[in-house]
Gaussian input, Z-matrix of N, CA and C with variables (Angstrom, degrees):
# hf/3-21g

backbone

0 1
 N
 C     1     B1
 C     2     B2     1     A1
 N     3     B3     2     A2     1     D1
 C     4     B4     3     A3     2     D2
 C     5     B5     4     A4     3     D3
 N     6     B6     5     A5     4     D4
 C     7     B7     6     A6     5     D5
 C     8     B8     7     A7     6     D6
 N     9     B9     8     A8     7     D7
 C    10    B10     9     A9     8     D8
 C    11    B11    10    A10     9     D9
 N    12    B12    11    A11    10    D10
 C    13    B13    12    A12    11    D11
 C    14    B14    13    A13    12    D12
 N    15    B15    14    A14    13    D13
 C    16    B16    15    A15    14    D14
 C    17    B17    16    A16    15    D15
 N    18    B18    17    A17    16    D16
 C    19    B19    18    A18    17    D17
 C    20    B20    19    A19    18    D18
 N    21    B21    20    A20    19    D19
 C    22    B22    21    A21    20    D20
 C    23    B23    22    A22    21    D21
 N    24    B24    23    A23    22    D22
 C    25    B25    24    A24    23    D23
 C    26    B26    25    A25    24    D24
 N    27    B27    26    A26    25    D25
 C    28    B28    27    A27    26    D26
 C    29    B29    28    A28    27    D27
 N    30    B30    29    A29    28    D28
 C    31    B31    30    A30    29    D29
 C    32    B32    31    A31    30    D30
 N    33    B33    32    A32    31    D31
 C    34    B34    33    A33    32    D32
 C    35    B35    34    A34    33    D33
 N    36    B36    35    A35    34    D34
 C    37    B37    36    A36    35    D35
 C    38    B38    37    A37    36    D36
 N    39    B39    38    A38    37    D37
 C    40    B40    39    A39    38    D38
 C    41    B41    40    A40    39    D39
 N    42    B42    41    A41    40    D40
 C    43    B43    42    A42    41    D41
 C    44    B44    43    A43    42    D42
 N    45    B45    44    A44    43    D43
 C    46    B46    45    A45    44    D44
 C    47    B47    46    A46    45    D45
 N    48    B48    47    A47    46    D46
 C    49    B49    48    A48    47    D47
 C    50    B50    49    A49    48    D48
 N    51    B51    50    A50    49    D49
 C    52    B52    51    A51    50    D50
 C    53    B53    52    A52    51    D51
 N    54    B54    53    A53    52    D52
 C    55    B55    54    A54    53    D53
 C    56    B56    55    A55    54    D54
 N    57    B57    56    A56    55    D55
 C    58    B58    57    A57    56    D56
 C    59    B59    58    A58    57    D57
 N    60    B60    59    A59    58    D58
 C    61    B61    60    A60    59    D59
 C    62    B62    61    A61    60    D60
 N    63    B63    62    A62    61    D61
 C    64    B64    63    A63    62    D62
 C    65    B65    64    A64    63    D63
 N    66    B66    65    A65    64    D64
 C    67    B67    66    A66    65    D65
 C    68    B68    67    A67    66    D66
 N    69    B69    68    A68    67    D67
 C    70    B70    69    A69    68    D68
 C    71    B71    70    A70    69    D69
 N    72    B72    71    A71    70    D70
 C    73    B73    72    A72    71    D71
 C    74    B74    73    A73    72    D72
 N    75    B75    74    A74    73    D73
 C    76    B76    75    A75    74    D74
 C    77    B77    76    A76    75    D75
 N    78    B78    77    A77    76    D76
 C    79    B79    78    A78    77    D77
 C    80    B80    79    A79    78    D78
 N    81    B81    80    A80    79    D79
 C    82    B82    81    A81    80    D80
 C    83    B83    82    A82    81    D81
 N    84    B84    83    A83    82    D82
 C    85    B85    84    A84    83    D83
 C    86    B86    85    A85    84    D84
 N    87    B87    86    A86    85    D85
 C    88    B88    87    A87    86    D86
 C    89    B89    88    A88    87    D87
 N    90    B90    89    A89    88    D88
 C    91    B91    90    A90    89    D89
 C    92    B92    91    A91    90    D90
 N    93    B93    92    A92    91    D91
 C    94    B94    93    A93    92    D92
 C    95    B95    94    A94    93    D93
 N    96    B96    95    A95    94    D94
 C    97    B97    96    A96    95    D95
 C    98    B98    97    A97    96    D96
 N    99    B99    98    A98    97    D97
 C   100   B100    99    A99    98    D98
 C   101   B101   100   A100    99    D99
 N   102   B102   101   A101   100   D100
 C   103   B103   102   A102   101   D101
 C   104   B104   103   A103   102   D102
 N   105   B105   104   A104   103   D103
 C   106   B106   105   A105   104   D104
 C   107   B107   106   A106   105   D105
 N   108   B108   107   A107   106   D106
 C   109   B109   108   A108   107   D107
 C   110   B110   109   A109   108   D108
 N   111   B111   110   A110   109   D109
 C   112   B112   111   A111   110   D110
 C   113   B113   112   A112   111   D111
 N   114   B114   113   A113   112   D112
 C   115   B115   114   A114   113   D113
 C   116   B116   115   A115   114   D114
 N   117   B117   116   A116   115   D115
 C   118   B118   117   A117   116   D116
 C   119   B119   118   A118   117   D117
 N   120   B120   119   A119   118   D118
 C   121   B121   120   A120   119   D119
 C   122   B122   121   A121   120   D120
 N   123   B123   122   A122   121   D121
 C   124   B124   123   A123   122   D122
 C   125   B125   124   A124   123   D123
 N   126   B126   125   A125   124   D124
 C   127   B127   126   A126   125   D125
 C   128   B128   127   A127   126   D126
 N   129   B129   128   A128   127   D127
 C   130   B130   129   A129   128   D128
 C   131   B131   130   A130   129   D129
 N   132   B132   131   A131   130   D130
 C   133   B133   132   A132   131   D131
 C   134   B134   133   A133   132   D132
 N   135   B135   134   A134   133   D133
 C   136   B136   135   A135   134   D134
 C   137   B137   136   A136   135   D135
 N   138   B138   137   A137   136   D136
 C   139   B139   138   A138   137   D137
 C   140   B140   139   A139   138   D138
 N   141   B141   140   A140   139   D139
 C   142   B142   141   A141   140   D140
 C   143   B143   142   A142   141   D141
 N   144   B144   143   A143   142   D142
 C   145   B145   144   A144   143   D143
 C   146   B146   145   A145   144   D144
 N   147   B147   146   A146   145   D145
 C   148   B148   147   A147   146   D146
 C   149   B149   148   A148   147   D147
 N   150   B150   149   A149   148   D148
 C   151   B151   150   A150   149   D149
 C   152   B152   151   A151   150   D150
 N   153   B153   152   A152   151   D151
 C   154   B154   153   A153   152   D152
 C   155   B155   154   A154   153   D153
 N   156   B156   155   A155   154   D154
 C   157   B157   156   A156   155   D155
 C   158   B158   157   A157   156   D156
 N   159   B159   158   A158   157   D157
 C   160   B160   159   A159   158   D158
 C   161   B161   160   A160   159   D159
 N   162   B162   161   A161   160   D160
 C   163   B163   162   A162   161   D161
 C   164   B164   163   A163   162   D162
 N   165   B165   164   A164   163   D163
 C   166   B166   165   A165   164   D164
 C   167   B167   166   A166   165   D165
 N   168   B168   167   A167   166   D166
 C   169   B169   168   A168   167   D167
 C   170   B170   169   A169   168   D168
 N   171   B171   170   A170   169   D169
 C   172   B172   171   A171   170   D170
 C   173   B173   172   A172   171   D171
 N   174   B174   173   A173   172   D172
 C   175   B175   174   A174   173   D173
 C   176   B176   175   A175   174   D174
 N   177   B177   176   A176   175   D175
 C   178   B178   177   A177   176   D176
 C   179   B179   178   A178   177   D177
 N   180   B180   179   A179   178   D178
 C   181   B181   180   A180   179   D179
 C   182   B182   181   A181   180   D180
 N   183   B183   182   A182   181   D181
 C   184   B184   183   A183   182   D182
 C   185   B185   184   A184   183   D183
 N   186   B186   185   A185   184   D184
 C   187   B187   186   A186   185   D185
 C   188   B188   187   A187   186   D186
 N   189   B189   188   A188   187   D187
 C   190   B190   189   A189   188   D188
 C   191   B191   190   A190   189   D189
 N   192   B192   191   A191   190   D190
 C   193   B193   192   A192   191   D191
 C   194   B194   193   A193   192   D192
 N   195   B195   194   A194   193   D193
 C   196   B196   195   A195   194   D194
 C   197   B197   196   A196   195   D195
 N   198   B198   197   A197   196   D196
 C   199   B199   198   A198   197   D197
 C   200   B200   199   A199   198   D198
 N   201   B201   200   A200   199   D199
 C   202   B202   201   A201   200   D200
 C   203   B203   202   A202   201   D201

   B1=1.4461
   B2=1.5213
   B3=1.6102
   B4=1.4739
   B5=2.1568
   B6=1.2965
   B7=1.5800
   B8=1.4306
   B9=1.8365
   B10=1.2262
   B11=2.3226
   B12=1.5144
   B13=0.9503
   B14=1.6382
   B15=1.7619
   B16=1.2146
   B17=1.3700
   B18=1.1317
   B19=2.0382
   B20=1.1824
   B21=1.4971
   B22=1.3519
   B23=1.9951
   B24=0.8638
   B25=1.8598
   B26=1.7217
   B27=1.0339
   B28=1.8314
   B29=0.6908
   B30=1.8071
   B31=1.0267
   B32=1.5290
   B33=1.2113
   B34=1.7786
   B35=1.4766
   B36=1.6426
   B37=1.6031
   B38=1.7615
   B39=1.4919
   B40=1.5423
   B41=1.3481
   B42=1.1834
   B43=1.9133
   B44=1.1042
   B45=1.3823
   B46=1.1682
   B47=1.4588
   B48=1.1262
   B49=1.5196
   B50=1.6799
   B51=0.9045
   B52=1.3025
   B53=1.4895
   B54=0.9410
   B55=1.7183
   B56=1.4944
   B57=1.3854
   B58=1.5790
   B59=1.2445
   B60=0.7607
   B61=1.3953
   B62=1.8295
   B63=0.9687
   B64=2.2224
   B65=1.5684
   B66=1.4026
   B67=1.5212
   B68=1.6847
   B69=1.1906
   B70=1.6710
   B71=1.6977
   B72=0.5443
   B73=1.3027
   B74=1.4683
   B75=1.5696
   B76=1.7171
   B77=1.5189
   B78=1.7572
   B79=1.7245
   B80=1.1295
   B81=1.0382
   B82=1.6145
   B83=1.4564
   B84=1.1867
   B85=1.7883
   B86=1.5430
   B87=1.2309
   B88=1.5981
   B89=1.6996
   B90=2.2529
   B91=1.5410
   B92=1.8562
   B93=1.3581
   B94=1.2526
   B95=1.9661
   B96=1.3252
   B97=2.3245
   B98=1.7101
   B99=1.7120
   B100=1.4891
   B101=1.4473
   B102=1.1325
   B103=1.4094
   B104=1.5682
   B105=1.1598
   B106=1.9209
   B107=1.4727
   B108=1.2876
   B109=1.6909
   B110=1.7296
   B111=1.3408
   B112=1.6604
   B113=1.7614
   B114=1.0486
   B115=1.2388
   B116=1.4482
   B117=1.2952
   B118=1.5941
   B119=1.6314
   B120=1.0168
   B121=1.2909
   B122=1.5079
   B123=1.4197
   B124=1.7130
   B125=1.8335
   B126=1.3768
   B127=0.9870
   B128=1.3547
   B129=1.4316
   B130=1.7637
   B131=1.0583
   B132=1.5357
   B133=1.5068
   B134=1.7458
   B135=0.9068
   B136=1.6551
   B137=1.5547
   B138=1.6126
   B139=1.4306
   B140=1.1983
   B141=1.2394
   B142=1.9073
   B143=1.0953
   B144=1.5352
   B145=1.4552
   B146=1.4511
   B147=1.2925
   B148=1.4324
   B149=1.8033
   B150=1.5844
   B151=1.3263
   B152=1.3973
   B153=1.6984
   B154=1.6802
   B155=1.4529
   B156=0.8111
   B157=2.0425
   B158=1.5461
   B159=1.3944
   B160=1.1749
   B161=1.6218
   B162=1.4544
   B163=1.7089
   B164=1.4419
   B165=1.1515
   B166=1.5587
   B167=1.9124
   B168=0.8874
   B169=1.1695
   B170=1.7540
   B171=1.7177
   B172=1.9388
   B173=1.8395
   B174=1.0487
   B175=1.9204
   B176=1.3462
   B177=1.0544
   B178=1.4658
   B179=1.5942
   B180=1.4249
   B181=1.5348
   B182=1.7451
   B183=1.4953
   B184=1.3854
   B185=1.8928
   B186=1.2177
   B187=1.7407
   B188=1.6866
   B189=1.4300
   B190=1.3447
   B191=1.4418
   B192=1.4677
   B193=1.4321
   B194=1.5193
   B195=1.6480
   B196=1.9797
   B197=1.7479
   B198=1.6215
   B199=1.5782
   B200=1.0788
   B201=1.1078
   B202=1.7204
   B203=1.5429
   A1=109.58
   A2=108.74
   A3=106.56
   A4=96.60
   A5=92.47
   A6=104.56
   A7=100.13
   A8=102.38
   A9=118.53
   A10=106.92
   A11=94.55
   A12=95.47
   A13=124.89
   A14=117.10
   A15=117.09
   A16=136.11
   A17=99.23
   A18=114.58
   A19=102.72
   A20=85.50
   A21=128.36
   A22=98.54
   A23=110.50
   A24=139.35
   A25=92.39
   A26=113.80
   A27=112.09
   A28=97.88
   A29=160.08
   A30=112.76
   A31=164.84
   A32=83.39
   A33=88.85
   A34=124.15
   A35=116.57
   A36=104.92
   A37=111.52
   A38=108.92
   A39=110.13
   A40=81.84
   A41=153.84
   A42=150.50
   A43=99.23
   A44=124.55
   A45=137.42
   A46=95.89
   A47=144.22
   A48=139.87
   A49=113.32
   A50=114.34
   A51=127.19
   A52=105.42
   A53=145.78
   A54=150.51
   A55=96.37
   A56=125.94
   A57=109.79
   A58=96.57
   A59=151.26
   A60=140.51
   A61=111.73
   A62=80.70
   A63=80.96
   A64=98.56
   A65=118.24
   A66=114.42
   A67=139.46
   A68=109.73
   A69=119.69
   A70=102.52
   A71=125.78
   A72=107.36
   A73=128.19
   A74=109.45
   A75=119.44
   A76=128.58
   A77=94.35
   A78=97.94
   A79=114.89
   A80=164.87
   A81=152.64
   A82=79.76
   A83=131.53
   A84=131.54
   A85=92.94
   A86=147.47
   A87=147.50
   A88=108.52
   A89=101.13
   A90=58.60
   A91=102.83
   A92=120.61
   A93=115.40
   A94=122.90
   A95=74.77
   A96=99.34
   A97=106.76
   A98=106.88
   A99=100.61
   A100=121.37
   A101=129.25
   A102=136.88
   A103=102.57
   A104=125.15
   A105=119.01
   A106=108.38
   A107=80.68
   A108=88.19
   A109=123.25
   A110=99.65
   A111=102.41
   A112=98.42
   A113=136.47
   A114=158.85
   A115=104.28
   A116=125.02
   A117=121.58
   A118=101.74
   A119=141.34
   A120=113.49
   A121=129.88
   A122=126.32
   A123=128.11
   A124=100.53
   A125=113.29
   A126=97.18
   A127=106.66
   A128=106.01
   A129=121.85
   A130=106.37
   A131=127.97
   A132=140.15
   A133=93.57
   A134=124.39
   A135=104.24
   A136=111.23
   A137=117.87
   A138=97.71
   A139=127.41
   A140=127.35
   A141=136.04
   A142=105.13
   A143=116.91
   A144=111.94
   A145=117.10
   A146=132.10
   A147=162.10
   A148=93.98
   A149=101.20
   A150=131.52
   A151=106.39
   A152=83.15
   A153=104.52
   A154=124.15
   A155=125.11
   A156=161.04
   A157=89.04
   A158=140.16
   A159=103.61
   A160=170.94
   A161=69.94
   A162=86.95
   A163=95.38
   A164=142.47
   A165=157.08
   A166=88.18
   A167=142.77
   A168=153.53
   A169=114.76
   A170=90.42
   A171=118.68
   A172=83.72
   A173=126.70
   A174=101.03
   A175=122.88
   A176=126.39
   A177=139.90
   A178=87.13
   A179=118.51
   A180=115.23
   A181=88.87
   A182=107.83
   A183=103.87
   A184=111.86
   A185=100.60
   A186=99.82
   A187=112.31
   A188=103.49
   A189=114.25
   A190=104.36
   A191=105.06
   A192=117.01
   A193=124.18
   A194=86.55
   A195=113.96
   A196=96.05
   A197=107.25
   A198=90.31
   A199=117.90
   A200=125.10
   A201=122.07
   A202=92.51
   D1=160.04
   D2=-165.86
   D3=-80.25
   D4=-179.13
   D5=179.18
   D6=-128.01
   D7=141.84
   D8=-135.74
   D9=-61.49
   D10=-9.47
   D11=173.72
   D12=-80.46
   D13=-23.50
   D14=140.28
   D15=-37.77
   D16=-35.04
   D17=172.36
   D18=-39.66
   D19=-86.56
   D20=-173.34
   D21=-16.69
   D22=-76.38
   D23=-166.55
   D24=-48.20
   D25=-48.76
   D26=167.00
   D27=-73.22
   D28=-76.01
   D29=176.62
   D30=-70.46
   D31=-12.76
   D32=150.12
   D33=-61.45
   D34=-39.67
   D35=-179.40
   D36=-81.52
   D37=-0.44
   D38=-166.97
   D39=-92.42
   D40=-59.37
   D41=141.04
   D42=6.61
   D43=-96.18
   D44=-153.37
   D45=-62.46
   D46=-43.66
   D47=161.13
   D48=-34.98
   D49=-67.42
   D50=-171.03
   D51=-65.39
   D52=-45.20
   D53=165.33
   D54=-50.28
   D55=-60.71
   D56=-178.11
   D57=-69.81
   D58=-38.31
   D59=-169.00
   D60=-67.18
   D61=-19.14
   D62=-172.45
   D63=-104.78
   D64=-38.91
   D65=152.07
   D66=-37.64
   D67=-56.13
   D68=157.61
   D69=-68.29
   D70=-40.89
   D71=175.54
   D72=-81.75
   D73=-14.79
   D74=143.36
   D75=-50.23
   D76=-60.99
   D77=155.03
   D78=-55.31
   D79=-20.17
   D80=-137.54
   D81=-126.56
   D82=-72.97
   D83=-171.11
   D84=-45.49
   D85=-51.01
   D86=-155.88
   D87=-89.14
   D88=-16.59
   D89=168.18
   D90=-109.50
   D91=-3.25
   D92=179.13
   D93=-82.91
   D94=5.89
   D95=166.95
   D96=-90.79
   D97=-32.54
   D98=166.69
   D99=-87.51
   D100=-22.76
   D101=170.61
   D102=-74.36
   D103=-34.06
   D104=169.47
   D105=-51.73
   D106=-62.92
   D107=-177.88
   D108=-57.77
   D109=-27.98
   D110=-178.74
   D111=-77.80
   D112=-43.99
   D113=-175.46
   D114=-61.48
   D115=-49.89
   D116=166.55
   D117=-75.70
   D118=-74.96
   D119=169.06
   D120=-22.24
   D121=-43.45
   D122=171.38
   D123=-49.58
   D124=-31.30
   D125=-140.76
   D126=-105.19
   D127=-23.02
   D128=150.94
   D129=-41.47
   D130=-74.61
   D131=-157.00
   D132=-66.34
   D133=-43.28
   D134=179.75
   D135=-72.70
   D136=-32.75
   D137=166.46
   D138=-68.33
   D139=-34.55
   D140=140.38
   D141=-6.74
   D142=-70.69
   D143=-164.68
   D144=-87.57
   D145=-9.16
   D146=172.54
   D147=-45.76
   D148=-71.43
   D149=175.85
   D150=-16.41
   D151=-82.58
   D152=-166.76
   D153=-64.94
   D154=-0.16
   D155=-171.34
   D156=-108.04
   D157=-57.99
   D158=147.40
   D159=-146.24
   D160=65.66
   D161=173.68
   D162=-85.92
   D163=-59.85
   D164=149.46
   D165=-2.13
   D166=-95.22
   D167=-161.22
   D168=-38.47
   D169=-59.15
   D170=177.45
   D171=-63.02
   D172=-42.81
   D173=173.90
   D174=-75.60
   D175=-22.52
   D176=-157.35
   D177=-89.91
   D178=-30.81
   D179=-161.99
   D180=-82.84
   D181=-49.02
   D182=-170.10
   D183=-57.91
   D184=-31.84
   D185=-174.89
   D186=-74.71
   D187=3.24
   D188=-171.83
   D189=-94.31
   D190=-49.06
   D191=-167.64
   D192=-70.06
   D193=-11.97
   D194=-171.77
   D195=-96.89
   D196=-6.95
   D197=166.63
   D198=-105.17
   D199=-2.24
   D200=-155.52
   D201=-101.63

């Protein structure tokens, strides 16, 4: 059997395991929190333009209806 200072040494590298381990996965959470955010912005700006596509349209219908 190991001696208690063998322990010890797993747990220090099972520590040091676990800190990189919650670290990359900080990066990984920080960079898919900037892609949310870039992604809700895409998705504003297309309803923006969604909008204006149709009000553009609701006139085109009215200039239609003023010819017939």
């Amino acid at each position: 059997m190991g001696s208690e200072k063998d322990k010890a040494h797993l747990f220090k590298w099972t520590d040091k395991s676990v800190v990189e381990d919650i670290e990359d996965f900080q990066d990984l959470f920080d960079v898919l929190l900037v892609d949310n955010i870039a992604f809700q912005k895409s998705v504003r700006d297309g309803e923006t333009m969604m909008k204006g596509h149709e009000s553009i349209i609701e006139e085109m219908e009215d200039a239609i209806a003023h010819c017939e």
